[in-house]
PyMOL CGO cylinders between C-alpha atoms (Angstrom):
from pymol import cmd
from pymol.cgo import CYLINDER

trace = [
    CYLINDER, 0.00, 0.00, 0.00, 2.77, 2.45, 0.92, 0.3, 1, 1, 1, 1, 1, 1,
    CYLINDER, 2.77, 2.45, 0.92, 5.30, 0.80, -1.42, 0.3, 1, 1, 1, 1, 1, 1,
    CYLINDER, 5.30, 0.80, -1.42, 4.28, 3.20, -4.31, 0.3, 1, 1, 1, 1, 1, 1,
    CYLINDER, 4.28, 3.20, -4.31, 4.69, 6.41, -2.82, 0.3, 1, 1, 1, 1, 1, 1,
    CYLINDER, 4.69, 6.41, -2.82, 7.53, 8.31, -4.40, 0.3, 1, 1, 1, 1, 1, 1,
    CYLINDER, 7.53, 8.31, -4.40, 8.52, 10.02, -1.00, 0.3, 1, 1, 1, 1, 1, 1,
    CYLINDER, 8.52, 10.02, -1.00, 7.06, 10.29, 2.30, 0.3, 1, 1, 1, 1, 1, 1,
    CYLINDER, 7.06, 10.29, 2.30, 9.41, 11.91, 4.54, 0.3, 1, 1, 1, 1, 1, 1,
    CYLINDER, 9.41, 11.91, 4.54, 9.55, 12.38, 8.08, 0.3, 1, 1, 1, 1, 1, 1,
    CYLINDER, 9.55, 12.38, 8.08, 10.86, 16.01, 9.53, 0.3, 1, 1, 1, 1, 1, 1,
    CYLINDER, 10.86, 16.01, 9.53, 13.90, 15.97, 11.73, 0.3, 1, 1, 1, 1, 1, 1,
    CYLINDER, 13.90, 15.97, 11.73, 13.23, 19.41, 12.59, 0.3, 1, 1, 1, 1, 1, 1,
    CYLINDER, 13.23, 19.41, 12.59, 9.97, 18.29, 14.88, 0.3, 1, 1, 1, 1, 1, 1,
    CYLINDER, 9.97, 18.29, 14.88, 9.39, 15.80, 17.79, 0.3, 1, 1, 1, 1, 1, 1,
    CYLINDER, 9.39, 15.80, 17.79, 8.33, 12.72, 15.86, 0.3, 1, 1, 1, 1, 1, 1,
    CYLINDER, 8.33, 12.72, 15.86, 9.56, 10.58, 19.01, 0.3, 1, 1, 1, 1, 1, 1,
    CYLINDER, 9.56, 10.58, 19.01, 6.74, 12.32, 21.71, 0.3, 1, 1, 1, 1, 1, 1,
    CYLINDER, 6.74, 12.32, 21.71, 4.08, 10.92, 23.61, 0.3, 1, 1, 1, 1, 1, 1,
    CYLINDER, 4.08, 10.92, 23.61, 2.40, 7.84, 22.15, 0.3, 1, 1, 1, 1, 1, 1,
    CYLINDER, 2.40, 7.84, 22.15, -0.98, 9.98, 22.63, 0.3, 1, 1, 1, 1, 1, 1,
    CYLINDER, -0.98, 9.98, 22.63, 0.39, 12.23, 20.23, 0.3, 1, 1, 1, 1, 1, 1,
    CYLINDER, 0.39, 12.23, 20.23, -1.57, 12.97, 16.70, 0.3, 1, 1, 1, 1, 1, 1,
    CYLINDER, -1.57, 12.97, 16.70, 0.85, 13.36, 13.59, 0.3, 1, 1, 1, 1, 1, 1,
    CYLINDER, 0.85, 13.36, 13.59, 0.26, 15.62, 10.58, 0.3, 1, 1, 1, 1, 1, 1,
    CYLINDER, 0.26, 15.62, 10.58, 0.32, 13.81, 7.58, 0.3, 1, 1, 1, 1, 1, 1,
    CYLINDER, 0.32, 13.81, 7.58, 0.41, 16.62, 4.46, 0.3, 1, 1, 1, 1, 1, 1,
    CYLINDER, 0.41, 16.62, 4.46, -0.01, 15.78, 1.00, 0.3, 1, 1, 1, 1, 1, 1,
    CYLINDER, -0.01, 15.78, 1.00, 0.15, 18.88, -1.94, 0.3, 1, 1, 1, 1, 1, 1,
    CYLINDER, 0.15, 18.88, -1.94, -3.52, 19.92, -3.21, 0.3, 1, 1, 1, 1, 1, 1,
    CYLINDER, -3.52, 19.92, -3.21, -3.71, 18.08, -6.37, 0.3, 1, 1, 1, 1, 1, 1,
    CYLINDER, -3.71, 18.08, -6.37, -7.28, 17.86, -6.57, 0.3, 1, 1, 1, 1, 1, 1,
    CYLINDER, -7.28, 17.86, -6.57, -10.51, 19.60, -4.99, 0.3, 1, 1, 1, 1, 1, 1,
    CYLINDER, -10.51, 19.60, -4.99, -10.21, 19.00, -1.37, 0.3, 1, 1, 1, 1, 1, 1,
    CYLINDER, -10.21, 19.00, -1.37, -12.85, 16.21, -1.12, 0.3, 1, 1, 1, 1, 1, 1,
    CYLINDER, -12.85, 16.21, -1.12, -11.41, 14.15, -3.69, 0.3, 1, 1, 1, 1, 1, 1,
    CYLINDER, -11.41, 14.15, -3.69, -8.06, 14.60, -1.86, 0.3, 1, 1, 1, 1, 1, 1,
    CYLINDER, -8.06, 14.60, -1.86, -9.31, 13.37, 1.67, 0.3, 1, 1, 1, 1, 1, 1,
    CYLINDER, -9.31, 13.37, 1.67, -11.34, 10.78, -0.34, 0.3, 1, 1, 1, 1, 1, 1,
    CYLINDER, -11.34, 10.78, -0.34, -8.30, 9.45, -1.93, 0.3, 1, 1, 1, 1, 1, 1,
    CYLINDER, -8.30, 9.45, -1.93, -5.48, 9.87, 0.95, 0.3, 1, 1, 1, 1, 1, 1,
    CYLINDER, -5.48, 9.87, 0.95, -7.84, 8.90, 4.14, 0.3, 1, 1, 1, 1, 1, 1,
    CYLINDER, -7.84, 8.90, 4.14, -8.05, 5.33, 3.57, 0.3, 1, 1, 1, 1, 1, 1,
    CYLINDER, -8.05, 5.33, 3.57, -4.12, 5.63, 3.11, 0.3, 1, 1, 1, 1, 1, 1,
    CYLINDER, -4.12, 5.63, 3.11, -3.50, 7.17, 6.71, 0.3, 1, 1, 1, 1, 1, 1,
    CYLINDER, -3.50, 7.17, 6.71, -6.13, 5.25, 8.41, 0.3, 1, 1, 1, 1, 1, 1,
    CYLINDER, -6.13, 5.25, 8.41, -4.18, 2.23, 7.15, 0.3, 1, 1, 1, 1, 1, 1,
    CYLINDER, -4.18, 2.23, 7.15, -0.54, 3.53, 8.41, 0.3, 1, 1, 1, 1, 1, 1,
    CYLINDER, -0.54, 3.53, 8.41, -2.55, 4.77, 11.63, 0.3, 1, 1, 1, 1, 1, 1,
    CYLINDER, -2.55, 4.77, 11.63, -3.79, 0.39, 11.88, 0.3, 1, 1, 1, 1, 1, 1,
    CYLINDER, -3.79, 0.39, 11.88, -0.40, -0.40, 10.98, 0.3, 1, 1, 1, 1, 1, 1,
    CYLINDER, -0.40, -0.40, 10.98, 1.65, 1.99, 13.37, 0.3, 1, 1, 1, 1, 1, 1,
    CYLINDER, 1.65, 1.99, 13.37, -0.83, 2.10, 16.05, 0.3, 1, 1, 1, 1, 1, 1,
    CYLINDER, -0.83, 2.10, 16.05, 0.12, 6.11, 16.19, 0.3, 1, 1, 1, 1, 1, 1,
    CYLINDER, 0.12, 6.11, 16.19, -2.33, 8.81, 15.42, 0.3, 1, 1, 1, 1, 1, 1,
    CYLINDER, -2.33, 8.81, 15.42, -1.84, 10.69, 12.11, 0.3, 1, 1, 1, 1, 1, 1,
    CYLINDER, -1.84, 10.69, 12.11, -4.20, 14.13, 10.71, 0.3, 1, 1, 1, 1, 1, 1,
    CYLINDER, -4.20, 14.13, 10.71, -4.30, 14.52, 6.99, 0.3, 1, 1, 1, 1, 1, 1,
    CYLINDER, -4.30, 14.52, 6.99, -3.26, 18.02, 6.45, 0.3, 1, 1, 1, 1, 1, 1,
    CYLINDER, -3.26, 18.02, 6.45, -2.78, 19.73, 3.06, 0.3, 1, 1, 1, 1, 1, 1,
    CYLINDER, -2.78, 19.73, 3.06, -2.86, 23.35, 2.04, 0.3, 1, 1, 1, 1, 1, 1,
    CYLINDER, -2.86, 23.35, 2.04, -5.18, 25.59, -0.28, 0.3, 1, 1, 1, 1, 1, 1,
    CYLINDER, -5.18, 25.59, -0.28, -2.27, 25.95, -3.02, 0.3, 1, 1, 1, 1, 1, 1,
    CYLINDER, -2.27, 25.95, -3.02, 0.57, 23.73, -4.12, 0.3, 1, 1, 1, 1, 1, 1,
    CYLINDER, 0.57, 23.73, -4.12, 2.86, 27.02, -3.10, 0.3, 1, 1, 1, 1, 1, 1,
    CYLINDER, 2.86, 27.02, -3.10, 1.78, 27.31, 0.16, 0.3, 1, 1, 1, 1, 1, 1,
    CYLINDER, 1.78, 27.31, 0.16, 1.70, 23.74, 0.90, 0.3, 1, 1, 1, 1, 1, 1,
    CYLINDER, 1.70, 23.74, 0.90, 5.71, 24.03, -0.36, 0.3, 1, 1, 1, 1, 1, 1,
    CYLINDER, 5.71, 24.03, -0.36, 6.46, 26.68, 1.62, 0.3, 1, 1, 1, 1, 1, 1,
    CYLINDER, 6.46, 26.68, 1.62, 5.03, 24.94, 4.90, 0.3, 1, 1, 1, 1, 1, 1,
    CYLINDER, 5.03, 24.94, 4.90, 7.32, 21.68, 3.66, 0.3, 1, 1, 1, 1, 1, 1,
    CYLINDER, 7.32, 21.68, 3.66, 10.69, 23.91, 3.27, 0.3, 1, 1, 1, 1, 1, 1,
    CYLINDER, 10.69, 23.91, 3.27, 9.45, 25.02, 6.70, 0.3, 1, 1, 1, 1, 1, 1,
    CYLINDER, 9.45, 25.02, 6.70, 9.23, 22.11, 7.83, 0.3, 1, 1, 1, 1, 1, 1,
    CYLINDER, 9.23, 22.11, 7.83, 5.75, 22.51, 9.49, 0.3, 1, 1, 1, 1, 1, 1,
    CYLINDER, 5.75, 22.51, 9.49, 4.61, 18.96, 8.89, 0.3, 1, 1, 1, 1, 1, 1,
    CYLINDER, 4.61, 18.96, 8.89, 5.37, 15.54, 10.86, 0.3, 1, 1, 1, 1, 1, 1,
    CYLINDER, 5.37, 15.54, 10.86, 5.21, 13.85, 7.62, 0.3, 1, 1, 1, 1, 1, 1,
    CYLINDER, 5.21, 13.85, 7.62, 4.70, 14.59, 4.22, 0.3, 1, 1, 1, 1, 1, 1,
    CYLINDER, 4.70, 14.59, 4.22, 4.16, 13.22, 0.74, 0.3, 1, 1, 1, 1, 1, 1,
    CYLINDER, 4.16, 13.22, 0.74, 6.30, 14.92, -1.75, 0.3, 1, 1, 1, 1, 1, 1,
    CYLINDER, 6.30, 14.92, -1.75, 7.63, 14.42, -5.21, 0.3, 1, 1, 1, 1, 1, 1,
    CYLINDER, 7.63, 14.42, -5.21, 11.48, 14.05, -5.34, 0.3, 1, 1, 1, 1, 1, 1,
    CYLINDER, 11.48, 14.05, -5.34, 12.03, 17.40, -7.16, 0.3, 1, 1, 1, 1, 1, 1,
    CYLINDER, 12.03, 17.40, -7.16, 10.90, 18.75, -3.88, 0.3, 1, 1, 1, 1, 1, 1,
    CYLINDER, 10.90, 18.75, -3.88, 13.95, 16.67, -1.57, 0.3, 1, 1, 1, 1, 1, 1,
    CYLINDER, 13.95, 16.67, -1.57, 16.79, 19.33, -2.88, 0.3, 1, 1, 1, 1, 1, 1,
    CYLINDER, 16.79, 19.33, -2.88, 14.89, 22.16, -0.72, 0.3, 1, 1, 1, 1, 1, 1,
    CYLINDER, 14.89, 22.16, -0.72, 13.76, 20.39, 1.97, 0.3, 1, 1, 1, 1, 1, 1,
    CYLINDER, 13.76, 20.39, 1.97, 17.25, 18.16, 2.29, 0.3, 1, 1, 1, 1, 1, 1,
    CYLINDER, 17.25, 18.16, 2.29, 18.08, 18.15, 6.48, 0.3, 1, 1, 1, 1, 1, 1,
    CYLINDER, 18.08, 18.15, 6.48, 14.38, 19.15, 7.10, 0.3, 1, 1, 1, 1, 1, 1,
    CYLINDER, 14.38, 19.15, 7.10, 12.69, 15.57, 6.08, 0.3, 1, 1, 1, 1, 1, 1,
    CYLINDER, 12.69, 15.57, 6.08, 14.61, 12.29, 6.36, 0.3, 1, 1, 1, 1, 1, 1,
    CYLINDER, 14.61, 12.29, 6.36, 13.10, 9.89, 3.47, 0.3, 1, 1, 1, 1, 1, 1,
    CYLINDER, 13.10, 9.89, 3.47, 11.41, 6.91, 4.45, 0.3, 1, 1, 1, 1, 1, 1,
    CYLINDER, 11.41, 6.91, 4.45, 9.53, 5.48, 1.42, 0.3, 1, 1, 1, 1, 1, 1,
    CYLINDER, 9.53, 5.48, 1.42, 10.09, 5.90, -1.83, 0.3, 1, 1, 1, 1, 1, 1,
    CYLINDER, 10.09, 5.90, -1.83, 9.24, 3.84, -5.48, 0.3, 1, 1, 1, 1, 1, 1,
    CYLINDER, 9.24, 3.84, -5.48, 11.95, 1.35, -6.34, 0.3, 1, 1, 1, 1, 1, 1,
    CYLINDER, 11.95, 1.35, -6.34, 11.48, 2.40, -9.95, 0.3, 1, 1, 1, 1, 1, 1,
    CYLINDER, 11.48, 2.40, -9.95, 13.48, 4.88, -11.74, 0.3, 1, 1, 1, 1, 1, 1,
    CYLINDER, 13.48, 4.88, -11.74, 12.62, 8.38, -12.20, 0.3, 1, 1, 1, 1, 1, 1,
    CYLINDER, 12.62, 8.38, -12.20, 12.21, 9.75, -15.34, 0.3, 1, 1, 1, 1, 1, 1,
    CYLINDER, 12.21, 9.75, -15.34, 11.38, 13.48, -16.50, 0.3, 1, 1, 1, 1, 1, 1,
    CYLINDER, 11.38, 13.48, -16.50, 11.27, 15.90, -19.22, 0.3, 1, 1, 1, 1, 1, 1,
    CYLINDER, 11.27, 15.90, -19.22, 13.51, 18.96, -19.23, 0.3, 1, 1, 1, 1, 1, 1,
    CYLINDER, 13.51, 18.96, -19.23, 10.87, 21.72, -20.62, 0.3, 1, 1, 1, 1, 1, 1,
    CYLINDER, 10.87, 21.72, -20.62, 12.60, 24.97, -21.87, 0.3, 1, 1, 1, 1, 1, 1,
]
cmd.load_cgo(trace, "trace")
């Protein structure tokens, strides 16, 4: 289930090692209309949360910019990014899942 993700990272900059009565935020970027985003990443975190047995909120932002900013903050417990994003948040988030396929892009100029 969590194989596929391309990167969910956990912040070093915050106290992911508290309380086990603790709830984690768990932010993904705004791809879609907010309902469709809950619908499609709730079942996700309620299945880490079954798994883990730790409390995660899904979190995202109202724009893929300010949902960046907040990740080069480092604001979240845990996010879901794509890789392009790991150069700017690199000592903030420490990897923890990613695809075992390659990455491919386009350059665009």
């Amino acid at each position: 289930l969590l194989g596929g993700m391309l990167a969910l990272c956990l912040s070093l900059g915050s106290s992911c090692l508290q309380a086990a009565g603790d709830v984690y935020s768990f932010a993904v970027a705004p791809q879609f209309e907010r309902r469709v985003l809950f619908n499609i990443w709730q079942p996700i975190v309620d299945e880490l949360e079954k798994r883990t047995g730790k409390r995660f909120q899904l979190v995202t932002s109202l724009s893929v910019s300010d949902y960046e900013s907040e990740v080069s903050k480092g604001a979240y417990d845990f996010v879901y990014i794509n890789p392009y994003l790991m150069p700017e948040v690199d000592g903030s988030y420490l990897p923890l899942v990613r695809d075992n396929r390659p990455l491919h892009g386009i350059l665009v100029v």
